[in-house]
C-alpha positions in Angstrom: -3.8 134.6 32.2 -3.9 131.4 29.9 -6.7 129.3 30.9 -6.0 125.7 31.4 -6.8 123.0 28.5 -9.9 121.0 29.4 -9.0 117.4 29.3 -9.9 115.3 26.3 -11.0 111.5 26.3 -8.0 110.6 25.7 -6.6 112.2 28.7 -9.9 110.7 30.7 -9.2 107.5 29.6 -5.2 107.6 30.5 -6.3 109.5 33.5 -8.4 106.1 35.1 -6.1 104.0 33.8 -3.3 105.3 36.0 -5.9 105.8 38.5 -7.7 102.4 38.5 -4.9 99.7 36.9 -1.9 98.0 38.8 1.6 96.8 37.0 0.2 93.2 36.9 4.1 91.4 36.7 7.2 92.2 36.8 9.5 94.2 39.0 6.7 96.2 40.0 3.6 94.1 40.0 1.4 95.7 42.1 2.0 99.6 42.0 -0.4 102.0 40.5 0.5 101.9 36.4 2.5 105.0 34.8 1.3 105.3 31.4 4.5 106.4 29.2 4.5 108.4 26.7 3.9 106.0 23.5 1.1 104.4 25.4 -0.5 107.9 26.0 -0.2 108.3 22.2 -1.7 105.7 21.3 -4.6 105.7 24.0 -5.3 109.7 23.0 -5.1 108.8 19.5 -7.6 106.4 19.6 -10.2 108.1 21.6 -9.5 111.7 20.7 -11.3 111.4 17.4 -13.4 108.9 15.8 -11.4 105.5 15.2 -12.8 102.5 13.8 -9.5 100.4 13.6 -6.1 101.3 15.3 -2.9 99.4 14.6 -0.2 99.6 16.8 3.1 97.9 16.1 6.3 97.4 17.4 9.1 95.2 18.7 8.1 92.8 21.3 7.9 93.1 24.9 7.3 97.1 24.6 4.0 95.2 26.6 1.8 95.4 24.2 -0.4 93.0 25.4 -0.7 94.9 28.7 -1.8 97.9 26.6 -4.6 95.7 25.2 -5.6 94.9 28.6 -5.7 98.4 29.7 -8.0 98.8 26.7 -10.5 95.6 27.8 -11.0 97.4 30.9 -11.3 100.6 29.8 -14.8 99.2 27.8 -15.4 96.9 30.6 -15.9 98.7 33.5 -14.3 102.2 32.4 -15.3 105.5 31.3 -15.6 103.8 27.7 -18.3 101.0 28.7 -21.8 100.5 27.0 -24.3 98.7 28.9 -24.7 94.7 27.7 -21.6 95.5 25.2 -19.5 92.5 24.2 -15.9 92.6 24.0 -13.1 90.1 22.6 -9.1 90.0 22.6 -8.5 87.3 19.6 -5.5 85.2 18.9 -4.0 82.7 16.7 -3.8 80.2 19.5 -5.3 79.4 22.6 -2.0 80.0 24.8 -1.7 83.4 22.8 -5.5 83.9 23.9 -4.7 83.1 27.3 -1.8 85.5 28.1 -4.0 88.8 27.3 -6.9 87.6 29.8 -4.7 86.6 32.5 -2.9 89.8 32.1 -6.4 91.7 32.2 -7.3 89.2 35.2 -3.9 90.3 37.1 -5.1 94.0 36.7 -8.3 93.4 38.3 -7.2 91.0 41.2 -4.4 93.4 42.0 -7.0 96.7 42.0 -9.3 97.1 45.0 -11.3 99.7 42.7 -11.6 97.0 39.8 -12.4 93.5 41.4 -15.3 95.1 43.4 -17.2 95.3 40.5 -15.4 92.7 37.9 -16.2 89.1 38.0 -13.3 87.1 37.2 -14.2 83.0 35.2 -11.0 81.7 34.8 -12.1 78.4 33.1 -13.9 80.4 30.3 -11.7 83.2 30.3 -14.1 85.8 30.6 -14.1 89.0 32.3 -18.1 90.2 33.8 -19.1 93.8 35.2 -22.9 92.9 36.6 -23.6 96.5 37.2 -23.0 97.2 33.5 -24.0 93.6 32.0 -20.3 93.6 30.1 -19.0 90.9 29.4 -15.1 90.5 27.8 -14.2 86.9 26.2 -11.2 85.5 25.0 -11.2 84.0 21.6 -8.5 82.1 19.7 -8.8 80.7 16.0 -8.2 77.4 17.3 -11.6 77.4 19.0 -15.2 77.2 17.2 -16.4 80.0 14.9 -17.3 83.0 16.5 -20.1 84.3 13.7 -23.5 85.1 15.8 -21.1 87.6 18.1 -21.7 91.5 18.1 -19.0 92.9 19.4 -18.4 96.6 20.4 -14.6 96.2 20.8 -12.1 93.6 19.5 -8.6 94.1 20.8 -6.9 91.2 17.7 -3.6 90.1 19.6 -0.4 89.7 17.5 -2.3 89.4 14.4 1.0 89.1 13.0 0.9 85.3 13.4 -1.6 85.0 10.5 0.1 84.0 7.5 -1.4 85.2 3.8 -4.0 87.5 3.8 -7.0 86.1 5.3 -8.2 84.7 9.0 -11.5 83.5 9.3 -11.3 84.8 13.1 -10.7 88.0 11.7 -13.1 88.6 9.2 -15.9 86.7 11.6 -15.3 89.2 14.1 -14.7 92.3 12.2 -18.1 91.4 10.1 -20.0 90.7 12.8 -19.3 94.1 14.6 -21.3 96.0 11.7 -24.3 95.6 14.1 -22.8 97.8 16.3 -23.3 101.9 16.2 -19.3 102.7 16.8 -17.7 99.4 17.0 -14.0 99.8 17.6 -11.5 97.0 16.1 -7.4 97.4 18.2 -4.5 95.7 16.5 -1.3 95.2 18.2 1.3 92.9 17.3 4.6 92.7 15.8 4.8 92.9 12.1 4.1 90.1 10.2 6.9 88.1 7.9 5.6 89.4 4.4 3.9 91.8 2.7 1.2 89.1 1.8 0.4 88.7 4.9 -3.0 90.2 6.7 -1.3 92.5 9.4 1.1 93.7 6.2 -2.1 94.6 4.2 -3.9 96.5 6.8 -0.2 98.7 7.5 -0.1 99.2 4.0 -3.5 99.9 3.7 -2.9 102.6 6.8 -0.5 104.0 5.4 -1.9 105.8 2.6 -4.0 107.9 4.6 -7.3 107.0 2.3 -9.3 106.2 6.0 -9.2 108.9 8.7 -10.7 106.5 11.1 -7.8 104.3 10.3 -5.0 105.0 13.2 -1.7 103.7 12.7 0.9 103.7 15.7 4.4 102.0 14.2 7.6 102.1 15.5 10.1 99.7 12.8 13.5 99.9 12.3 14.8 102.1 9.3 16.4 99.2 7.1 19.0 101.3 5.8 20.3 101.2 9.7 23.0 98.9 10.8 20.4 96.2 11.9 22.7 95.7 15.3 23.0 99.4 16.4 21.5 101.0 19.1 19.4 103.2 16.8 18.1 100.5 14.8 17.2 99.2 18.6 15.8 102.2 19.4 13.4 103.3 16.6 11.5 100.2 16.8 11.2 99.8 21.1 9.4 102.8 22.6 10.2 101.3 26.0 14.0 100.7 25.3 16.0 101.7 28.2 12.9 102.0 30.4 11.0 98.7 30.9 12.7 97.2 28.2 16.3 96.2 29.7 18.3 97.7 26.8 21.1 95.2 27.9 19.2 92.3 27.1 18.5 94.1 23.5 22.2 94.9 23.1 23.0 91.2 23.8 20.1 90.0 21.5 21.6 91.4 18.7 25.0 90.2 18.9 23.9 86.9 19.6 22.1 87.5 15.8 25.4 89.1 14.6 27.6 85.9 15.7 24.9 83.5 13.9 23.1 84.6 10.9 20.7 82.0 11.0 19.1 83.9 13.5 19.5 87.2 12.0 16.0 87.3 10.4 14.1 86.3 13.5 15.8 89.4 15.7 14.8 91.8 12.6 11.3 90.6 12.8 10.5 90.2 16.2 13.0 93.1 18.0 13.1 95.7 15.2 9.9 95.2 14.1 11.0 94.7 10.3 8.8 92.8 7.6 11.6 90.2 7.4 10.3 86.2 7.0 12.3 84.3 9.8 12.4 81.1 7.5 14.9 83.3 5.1 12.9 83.3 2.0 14.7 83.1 -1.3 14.3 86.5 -2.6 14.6 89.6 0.1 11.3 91.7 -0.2 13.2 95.2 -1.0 15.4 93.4 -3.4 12.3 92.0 -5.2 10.0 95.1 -4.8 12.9 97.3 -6.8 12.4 95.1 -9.9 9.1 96.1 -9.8 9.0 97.9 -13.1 6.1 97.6 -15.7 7.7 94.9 -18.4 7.5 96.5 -22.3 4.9 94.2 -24.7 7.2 95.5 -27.6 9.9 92.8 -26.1 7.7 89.9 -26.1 6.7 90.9 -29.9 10.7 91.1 -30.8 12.4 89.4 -28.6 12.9 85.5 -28.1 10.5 84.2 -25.3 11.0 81.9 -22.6 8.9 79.8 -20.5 7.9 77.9 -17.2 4.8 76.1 -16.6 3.7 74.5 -13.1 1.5 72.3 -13.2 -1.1 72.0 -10.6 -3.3 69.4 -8.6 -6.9 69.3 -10.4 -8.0 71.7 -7.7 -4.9 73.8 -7.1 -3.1 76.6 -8.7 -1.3 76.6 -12.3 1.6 79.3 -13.3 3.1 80.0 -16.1 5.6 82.8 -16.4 7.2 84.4 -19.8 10.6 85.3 -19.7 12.0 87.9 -22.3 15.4 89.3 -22.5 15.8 92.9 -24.2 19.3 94.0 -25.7 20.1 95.3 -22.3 20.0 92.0 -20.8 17.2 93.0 -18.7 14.2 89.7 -18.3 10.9 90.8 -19.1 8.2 88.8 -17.2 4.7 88.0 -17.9 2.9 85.9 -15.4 -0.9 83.5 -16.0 -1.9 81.6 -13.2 -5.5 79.4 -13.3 -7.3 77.8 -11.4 -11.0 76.4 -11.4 -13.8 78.8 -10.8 -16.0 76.4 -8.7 -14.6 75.8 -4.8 -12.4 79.7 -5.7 -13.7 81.2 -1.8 -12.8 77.9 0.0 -9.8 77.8 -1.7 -9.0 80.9 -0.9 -9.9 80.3 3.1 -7.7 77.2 2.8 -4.9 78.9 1.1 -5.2 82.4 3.2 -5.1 83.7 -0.2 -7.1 86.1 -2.1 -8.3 83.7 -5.3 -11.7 85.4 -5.8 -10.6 89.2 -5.6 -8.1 88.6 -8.1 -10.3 86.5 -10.2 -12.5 89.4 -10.0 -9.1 92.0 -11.2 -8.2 89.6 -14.2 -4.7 88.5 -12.7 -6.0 84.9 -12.2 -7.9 83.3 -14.9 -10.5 80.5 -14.0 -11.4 77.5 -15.9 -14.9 75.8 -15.7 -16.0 73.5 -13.1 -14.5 72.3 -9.8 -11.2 71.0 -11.2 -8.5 72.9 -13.9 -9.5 71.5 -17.0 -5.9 71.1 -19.0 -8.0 71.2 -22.0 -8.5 74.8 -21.5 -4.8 75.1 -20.2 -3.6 73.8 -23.7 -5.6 76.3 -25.5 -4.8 79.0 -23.9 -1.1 77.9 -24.2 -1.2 77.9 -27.9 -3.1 81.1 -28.4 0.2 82.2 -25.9 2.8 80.4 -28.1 0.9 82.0 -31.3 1.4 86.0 -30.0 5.5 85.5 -29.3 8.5 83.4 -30.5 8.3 80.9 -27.9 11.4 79.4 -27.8 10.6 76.4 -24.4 8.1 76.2 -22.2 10.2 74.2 -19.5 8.0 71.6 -17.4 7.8 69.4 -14.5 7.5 66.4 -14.9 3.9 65.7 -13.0 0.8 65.6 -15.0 2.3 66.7 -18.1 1.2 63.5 -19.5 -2.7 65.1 -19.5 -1.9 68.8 -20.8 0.3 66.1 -23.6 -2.7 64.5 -24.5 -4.8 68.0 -24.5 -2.2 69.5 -26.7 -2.4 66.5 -29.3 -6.2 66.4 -29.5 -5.9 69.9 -30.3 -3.1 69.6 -32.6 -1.7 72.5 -31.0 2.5 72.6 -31.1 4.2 74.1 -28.2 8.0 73.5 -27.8 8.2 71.3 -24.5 11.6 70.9 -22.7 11.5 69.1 -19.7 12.8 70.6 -16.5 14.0 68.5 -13.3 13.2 69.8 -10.0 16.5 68.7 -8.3 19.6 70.4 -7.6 20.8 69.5 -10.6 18.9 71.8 -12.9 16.7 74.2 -9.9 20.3 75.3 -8.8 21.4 76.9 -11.6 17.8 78.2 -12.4 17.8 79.8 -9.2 21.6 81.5 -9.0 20.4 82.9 -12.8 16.9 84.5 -11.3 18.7 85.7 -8.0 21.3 87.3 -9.7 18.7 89.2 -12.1 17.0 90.4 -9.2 20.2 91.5 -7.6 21.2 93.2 -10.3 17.7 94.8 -11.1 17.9 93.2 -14.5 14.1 91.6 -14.1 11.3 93.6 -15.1 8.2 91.6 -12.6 5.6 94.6 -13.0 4.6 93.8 -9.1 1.7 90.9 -10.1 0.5 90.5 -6.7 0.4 86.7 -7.2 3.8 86.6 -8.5 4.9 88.5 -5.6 2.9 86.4 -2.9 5.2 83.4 -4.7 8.0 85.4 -4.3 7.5 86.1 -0.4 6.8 82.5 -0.3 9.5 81.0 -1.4 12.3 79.2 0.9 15.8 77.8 -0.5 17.2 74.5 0.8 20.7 72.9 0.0 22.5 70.2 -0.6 26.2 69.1 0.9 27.9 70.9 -1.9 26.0 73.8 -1.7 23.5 73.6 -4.7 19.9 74.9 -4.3 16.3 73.9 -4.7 12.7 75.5 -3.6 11.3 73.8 -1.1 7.5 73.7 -0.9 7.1 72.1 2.6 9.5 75.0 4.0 6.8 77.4 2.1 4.7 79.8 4.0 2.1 79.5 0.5 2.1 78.5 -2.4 5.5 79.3 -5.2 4.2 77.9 -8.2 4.9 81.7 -9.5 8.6 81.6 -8.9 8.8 78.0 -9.8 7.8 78.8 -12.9 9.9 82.2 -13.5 13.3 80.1 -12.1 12.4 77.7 -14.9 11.6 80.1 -17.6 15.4 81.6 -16.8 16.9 78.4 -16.4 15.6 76.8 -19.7 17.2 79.7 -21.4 20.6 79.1 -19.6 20.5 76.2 -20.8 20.9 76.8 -24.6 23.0 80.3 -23.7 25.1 77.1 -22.8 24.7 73.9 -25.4 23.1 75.2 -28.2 18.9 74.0 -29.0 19.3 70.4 -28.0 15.8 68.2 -28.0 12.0 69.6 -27.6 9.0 68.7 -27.8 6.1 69.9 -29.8 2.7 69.0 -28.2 3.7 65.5 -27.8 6.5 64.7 -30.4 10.1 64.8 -29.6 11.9 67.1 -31.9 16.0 66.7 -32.2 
């Protein structure tokens, strides 16, 4: 006779949920809940051995938020509560905020069981158990810092929102939840537009395995599917056909087929793909298969091209080497700067990693609170003295200060100014799109590069010609600025021949 499996705590858990929890909208608000079978996977995986962060992702309303809420309550007033523990649901916004505590609010008001012993405070959306001395509380970044919290569980609510790879909600919380013996930090969201972004990181990060309490639940579209198919549809909705009115789905995507403008948004938000909705330059897979290692041996032989952005005194400064082999592939060599004092605010302003890769050698910093182009003009000659630098093509802002540095130096570097217009970005842009497309770019997968890359938007003209945009940018593009220019300068004399540059500040014919 087989003897019967004992229950685990994931079954214990799912077990009062379906016992304890109502459907709290929808067709049926009211009845007891039916936990499917992708919310039992992720519930069991969570509890049946240790976790100390779960991710799950996947299209929207698969109702994820009601799966957070089901969580809250679970360490509120369930089998998984600690006496006096805090618990928080965070969000990007205080409607976002909202929508997961008036779900959880729903729950209790529709359970007899649950609003016996749950007090409900609508105006500070907050959940109370007396008996226990819980207390859940809704927190959104738009609202004052939460440091001086110890929480025991943070469900973060469509972290996906969070663009680059830093939220000061985030880190606040997950910091201050070291005081705790087993905290527990739940991710659900969508995914997030780029692979710069914080949700991106932490899937990546999950993915490798390195962190056996790291769980990862993700359902995402396979992208070599037909993004309109049902199986496309299918990998990315666990609740497709059931809750999920597979109709409505259908009729998403060939509203998405008809108009491409919309295209990206249904791959993002229904299949669950890392696609940026504002349709970013450069296409992340096309990008991430140039991500060869570039040979030094070109940039010793080879002619050498170049794009410099300047920066604000306090901002970020790329230049990019261009180097074509006798393949006609583009070697690239990226430096970026930017000053060393104000790096960590920076990076909290920027949502962007300045001080870890300070700290890797991939961005240089020069001294003080402001780049000194003194240092930038050095370090461009000792560059200009290692290669045969045929143009370092320039925007015109600033470049009357690194001038000045250069002369005072007596350092020569051959200057050829580079408009920022349609006129000259446009073919500066078809040149590096069509090197990527090809796989004739060599980018060696610089992270700050690639954030550029991911960052980058396109806009147009009435006949069609193109320019980067940085008001339509999700962060900062100085990076691919400076690479476009670097390939577009070259165009230029693959075209007319050397015409006029500049060395330091002397115009050469």
């Amino acid at each position: 006779m087989t003897r019967a499996r004992a229950p685990t705590v994931g079954d214990i858990y799912c077990d009062w949920i379906e016992k304890h929890a109502r459907i709290p909208e929808g067709r049926d608000v009211g009845q007891r809940v039916v936990l499917r079978p992708f919310q039992r996977k992720i519930i069991k995986g969570i509890y049946d051995t240790p976790t100390r962060r779960a991710i799950a992702s996947m299209g929207r309303k698969n109702a994820k938020t009601a799966i957070s809420a089901f969580i809250l309550l679970l360490h509120l007033v369930g089998p998984a509560a600690k006496a006096n523990s805090q618990l928080f649901s965070a969000a990007q916004s205080r409607d976002q905020a909202a929508v997961i505590f008036e779900l959880a609010a729903k729950i209790v008001r529709l359970s007899p069981e649950l609003r016996e012993h749950v007090v409900i405070r609508d105006t500070a959306k907050q959940l109370y158990c007396a008996e226990l001395g819980t207390l859940y509380r809704a927190l959104s970044a738009e609202a004052s810092t939460a440091y001086g919290l110890s929480p025991a569980l943070v469900v973060h609510d469509e972290l996906g929102q969070v663009r680059g790879p830093r939220s000061d909600l985030y880190e606040a919380l997950e910091t201050a939840a070291g005081a705790q013996e087993s905290p527990l930090s739940v991710v659900i969201s969508t995914q997030a537009p780029t692979d710069g972004d914080l949700l991106s990181l932490l899937i990546d990060d999950a993915k490798t395995g390195s962190d056996p309490e790291v769980k990862l639940f993700f359902w995402t579209a396979d992208e070599a599917l037909d993004p309109f198919s049902e199986e496309a549809q299918k990998q990315a909705n666990p609740a497709l056909g059931d809750f999920l009115n597979a109709a409505e789905v259908m009729a998403t995507a060939e509203a998405a087929r008809r108009m491409p403008a919309a295209e990206a948004a249904y791959r993002n938000l229904v299949l669950n793909q890392r696609v940026n909705a504002s349709n970013p330059f450069i296409s992340r897979t096309s990008w991430e298969a140039c991500g060869g290692d570039p040979l030094p041996e070109v940039f010793e032989s080879c002619s050498v091209w170049a794009g410099l952005d300047l920066s604000a005194r306090q901002d970020l400064t790329a230049l990019v080497l261009a180097a074509r082999d006798g393949d006609g592939v583009w070697h690239v060599r990226p430096y970026f700067w930017a000053p060393q004092r104000g790096l960590a605010d920076r990076a909290r302003r920027d949502r962007a990693p300045y001080d870890l890769w300070a700290q890797q050698g991939i961005l240089e910093t020069t001294p003080g609170a402001s780049v000194d182009y003194g240092f930038i003009a050095e370090r461009l000659g000792e560059i200009a003295g290692e290669c045969d630098l045929q143009a370092v093509a320039y925007d015109r802002w600033r470049i009357d200060v690194l001038k000045k540095e250069l002369d005072a130096r007596s350092i020569a570097v051959p200057l050829a100014e580079f408009g920022q217009g349609y006129k000259d970005m446009s073919p500066a842009l078809d040149s590096l799109e069509a090197a990527v497309a090809s796989g004739k770019i060599l980018h060696g997968g610089n992270p700050i590069l690639t954030w550029c890359a991911a960052n980058a938007v396109a806009t147009r003209d009435p006949a069609n010609n193109r320019k980067l945009d940085k008001s339509k940018a999700t962060g900062r593009i100085d990076g691919i600025v400076a690479l476009a220019m670097a390939l577009g300068a070259a165009g230029k004399v693959a075209e007319v021949g050397p015409s006029i540059y500049e060395k330091g500040g002397l115009v050469l014919i």
